[in-house]
C-alpha positions as CSV (number, residue, x, y, z in Angstrom):
1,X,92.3,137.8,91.9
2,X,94.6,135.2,93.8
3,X,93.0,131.6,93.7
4,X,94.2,128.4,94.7
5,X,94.2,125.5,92.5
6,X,95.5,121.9,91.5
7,X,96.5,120.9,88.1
8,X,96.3,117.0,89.0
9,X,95.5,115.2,92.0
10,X,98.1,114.3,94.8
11,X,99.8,116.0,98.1
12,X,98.1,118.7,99.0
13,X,101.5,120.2,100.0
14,X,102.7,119.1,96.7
15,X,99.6,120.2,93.9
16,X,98.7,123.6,95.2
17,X,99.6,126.4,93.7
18,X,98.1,130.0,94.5
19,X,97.4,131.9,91.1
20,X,96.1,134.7,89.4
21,X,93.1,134.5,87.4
22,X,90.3,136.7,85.8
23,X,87.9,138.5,88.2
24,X,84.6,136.4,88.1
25,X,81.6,137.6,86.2
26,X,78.8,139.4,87.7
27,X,76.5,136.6,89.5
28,X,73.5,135.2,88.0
29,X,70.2,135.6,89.4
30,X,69.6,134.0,92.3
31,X,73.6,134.2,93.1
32,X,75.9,136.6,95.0
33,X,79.2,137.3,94.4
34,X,81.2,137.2,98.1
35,X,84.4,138.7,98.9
36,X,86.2,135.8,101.2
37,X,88.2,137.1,103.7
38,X,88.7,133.7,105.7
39,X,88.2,130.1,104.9
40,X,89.1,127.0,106.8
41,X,91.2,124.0,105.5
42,X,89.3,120.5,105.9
43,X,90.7,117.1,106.0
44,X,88.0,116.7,103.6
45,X,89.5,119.0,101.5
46,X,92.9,117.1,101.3
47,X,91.0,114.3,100.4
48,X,89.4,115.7,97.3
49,X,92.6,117.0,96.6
50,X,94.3,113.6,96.9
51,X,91.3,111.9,94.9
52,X,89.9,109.8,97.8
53,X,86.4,111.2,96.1
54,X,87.1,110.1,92.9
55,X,85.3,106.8,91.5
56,X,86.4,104.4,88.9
57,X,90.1,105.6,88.7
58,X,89.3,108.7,86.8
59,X,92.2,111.1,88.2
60,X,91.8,113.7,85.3
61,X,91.8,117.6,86.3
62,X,90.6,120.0,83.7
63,X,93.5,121.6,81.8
64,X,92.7,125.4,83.7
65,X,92.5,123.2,87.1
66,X,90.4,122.7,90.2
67,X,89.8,125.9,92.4
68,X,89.7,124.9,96.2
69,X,87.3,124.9,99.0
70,X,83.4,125.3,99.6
71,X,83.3,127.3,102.6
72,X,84.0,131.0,104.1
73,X,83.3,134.2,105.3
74,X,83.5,137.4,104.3
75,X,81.3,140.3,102.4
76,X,78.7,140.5,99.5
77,X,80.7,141.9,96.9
78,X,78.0,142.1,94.1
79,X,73.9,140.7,94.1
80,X,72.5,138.7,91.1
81,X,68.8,139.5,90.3
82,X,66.1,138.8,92.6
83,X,68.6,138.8,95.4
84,X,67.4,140.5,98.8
85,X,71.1,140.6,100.5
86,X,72.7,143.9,100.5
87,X,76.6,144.4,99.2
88,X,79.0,144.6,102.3
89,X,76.2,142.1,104.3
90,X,79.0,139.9,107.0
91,X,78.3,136.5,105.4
92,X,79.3,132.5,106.2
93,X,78.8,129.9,103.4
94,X,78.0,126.6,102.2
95,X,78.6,125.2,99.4
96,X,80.1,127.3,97.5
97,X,83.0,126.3,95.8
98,X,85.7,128.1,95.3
99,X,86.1,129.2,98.8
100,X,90.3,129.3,98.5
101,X,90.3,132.3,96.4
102,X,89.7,135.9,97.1
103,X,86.1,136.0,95.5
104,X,83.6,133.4,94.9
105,X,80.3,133.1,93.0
106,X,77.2,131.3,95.3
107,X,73.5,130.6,95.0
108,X,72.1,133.0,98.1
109,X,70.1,130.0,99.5
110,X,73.8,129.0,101.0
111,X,74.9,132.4,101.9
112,X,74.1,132.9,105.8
113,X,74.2,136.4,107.3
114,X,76.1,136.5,110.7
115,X,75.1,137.6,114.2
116,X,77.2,140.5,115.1
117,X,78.2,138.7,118.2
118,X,79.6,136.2,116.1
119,X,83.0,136.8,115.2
120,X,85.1,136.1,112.0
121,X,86.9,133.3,113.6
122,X,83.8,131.2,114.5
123,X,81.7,132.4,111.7
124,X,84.3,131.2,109.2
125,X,83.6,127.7,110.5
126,X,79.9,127.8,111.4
127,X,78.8,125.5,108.3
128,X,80.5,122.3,107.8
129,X,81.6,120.9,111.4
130,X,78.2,122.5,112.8
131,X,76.0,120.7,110.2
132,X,77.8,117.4,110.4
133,X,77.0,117.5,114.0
134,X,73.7,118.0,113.2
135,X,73.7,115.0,111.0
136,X,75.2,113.0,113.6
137,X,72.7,114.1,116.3
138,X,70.1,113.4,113.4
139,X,72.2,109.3,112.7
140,X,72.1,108.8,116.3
141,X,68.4,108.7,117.2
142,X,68.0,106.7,113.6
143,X,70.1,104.3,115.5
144,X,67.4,103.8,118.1
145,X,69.5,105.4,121.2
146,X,67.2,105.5,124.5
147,X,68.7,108.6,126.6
148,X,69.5,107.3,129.9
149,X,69.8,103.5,128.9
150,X,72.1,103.4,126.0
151,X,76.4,104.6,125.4
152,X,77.0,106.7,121.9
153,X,80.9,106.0,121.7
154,X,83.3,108.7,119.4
155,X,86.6,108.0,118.1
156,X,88.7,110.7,117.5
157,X,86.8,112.8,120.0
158,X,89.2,115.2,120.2
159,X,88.3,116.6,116.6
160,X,85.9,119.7,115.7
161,X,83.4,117.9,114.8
162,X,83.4,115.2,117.7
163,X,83.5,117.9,120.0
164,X,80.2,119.8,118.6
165,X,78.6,116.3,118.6
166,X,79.2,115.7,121.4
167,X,78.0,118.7,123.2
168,X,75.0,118.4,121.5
169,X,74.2,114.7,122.4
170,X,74.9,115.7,126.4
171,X,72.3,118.4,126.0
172,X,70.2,115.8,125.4
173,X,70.8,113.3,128.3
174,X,72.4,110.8,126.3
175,X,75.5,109.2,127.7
176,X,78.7,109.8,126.1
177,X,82.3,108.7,125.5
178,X,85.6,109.8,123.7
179,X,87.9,107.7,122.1
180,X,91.4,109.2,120.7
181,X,94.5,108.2,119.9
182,X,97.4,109.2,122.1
183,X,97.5,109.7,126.5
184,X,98.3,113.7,125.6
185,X,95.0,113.8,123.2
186,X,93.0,112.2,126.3
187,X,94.4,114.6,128.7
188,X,93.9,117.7,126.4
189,X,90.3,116.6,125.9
190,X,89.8,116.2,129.4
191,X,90.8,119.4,130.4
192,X,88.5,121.1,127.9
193,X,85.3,118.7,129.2
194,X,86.1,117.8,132.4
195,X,82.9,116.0,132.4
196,X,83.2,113.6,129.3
197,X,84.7,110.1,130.0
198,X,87.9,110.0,128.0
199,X,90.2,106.4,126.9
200,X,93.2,106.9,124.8
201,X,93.4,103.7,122.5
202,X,97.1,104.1,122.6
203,X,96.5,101.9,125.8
204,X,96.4,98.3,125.4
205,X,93.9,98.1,127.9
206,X,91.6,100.5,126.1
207,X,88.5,97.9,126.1
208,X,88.5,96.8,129.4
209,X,88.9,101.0,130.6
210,X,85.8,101.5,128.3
211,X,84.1,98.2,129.6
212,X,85.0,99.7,132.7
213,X,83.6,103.2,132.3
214,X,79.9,101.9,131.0
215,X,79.5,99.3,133.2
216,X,76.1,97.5,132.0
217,X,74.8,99.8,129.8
218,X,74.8,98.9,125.8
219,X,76.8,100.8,123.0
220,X,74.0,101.6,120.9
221,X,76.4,103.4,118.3
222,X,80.2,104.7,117.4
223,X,79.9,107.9,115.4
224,X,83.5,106.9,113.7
225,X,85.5,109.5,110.9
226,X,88.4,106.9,111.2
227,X,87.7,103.3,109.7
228,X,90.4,100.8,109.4
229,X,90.6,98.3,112.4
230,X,89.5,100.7,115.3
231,X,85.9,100.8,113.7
232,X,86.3,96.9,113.3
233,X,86.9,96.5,116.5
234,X,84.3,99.2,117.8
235,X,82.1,97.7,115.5
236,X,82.1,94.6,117.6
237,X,81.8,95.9,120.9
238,X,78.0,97.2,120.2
239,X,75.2,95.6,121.2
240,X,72.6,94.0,119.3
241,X,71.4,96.0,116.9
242,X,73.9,98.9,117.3
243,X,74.9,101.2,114.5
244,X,78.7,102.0,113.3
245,X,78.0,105.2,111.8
246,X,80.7,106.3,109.5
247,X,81.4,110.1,108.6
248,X,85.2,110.0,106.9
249,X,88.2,107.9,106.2
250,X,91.2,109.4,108.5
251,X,93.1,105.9,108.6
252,X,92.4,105.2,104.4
253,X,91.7,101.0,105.0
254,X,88.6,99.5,104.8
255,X,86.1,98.3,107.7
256,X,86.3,94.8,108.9
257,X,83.1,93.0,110.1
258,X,82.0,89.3,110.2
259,X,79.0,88.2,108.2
260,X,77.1,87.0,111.1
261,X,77.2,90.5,113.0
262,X,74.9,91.6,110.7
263,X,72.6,88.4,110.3
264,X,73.1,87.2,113.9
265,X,73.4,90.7,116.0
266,X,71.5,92.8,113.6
267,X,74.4,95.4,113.4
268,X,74.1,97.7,111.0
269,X,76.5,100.4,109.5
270,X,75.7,103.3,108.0
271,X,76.6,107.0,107.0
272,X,76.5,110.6,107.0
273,X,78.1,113.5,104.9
274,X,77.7,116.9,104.9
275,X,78.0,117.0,101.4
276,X,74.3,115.9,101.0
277,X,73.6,118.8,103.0
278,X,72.5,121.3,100.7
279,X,69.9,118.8,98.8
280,X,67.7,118.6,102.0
281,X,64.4,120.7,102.4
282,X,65.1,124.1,102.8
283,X,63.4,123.9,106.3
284,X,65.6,121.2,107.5
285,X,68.8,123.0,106.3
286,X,67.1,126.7,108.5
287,X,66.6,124.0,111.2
288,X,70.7,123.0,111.4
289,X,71.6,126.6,110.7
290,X,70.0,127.5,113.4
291,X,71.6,124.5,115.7
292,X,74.9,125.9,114.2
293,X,74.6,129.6,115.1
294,X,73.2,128.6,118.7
295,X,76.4,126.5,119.0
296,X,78.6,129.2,118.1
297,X,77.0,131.7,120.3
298,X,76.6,129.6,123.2
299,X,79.6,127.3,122.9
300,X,82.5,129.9,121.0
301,X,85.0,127.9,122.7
302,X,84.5,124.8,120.4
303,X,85.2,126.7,117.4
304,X,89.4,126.8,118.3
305,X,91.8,128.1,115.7
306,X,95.3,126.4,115.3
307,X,96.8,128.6,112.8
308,X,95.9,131.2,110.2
309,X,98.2,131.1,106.6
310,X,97.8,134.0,104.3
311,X,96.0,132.6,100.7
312,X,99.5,133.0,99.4
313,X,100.5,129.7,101.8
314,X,97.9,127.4,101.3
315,X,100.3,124.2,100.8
316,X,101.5,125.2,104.2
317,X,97.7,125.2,105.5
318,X,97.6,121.8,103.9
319,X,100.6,120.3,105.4
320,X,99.3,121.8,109.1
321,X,96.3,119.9,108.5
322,X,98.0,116.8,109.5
323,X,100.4,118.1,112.1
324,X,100.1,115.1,114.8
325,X,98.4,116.5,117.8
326,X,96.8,119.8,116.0
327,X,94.0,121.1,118.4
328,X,92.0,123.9,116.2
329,X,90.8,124.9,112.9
330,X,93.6,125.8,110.3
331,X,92.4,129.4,108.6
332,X,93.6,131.2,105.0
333,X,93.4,134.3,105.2
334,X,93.1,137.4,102.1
């Protein structure tokens, strides 16, 4: 079968290579064996790929290298024992790694059946940008927000995952704004939610737009995937006792902050990751599956697609990741 891997750590564009290697072994109890037919390409993938993840300096990649990717769609090829899902069953998953190659082994507790008015597209994203949202909506009423009183402000609100967050937290009466990087982003984001204040911080009157736009009411919390100074600087426009709630690393330098915003103003900073998602209680994860399929059904036009590569391209995939100005989910194909 054709897998995608990485013999060391570095540009995505650069490392992968798409392979041959032995067909897996029949799953283990408990397990399913899935024939991937789609998977989506994460900036969190590049960054494992790159080593962002890795701790201590430790760059080493086994000598038979690191298969690619922990989510997709496609069929149950083959059921481990005490298994209730049927071969050929239309499946999403998360995690389950491996997802960059044509088969992959995964515990069925991760292995969600699709809707049939759900198609391939969306389903191939309906775990990790869906469940982040989730943890977002979860971060922000940790963070104390009063619907109706209090501002949630996003940066990069043009993204997937901003997008889903943000459509959930209007569902829920809390006031919202988006934050992104160029005049074109804001003007794209506009036209897809008309409704949703938008600032480009390309402006060098960004704060004073935003100051204008809220008027008196506090920002209780940024939901921020960029760090480096526009978190710094967000970071110090909440109000006492606002959260900067962190959930990647798009710009690569660290977060800023004064001492005394956290003894004097009580700010706090905190985060969330969806790779944590599969160690909470099985009736929490039904809970965001749930929240992830009524998204996709209701909502199919947040689930965009920029591009689909055949397997055979993933260091193209890779390199469209980054494409300035990409609106959509970047698909592989087999």
């Amino acid at each position: 079968m054709r897998s995608v891997l990485y013999y060391r750590h570095g540009v995505p564009s650069e490392v992968l290579e798409t392979v041959e290697v032995p067909a897996l072994p029949p799953p283990p109890p408990g397990h399913v064996v899935v024939r991937v037919r789609m998977r989506p390409v994460h900036y969190g993938d590049l960054l494992g790929i790159a080593g962002r993840y890795r701790s201590g300096g430790d760059l080493s990649v086994p000598p038979e290298g690191n298969r690619v990717g922990f989510e997709g769609l496609g069929e149950i090829a083959f059921v481990g024992e005490g298994v209730d899902l049927q071969p050929g069953t239309r499946v999403a998953f998360f995690p389950g790694r491996g997802a960059w190659s044509e088969y992959a082994t995964v515990a069925a507790e991760f292995v969600t059946p699709l809707p049939d008015d759900v198609p391939d597209e969306v389903g191939a994203q309906l775990h990790v940008n869906p469940l982040t949202a989730a943890l977002l909506r979860r971060a922000v009423d940790r963070a104390g927000i009063v619907p109706g009183r209090d501002v949630v402000v996003l940066t990069a609100a043009g993204s997937a995952v901003a997008r889903l967050a943000i459509t959930a937290l209007a569902a829920a009466d809390i006031a919202v704004v988006g934050l992104v990087r160029s005049d074109r982003g804001a003007q794209e984001l506009r036209g897809r939610m008309p409704w949703l204040p938008v600032h480009s911080t390309a402006n060098p009157h960004w704060k004073e737009k935003l100051a204008d736009t809220i008027g008196s009411s506090p920002i209780k919390a940024v939901l921020d995937p960029v760090g480096g100074a526009l978190a710094s600087e967000l970071a110090n426009l909440l109000t006492n006792g606002g959260s900067l709630i962190s959930y990647g690393d798009l710009s690569g330098e660290p977060i800023s902050l004064s001492a005394l915003a956290f003894s004097t103003r009580d700010i706090r900073i905190f985060g969330v990751t969806v790779g944590t998602w599969a160690q909470l209680p099985a009736a929490q994860r039904a809970e965001d599956l749930q929240f992830a399929i009524d998204l996709a059904r209701r909502h199919p036009e947040l689930f965009p697609v920029s591009a689909c590569y055949d397997l055979a391209n993933a260091s193209d995939a890779a390199s469209h990741v980054e494409w300035p100005g990409k609106t959509g989910i970047v698909l592989m194909t087999s």
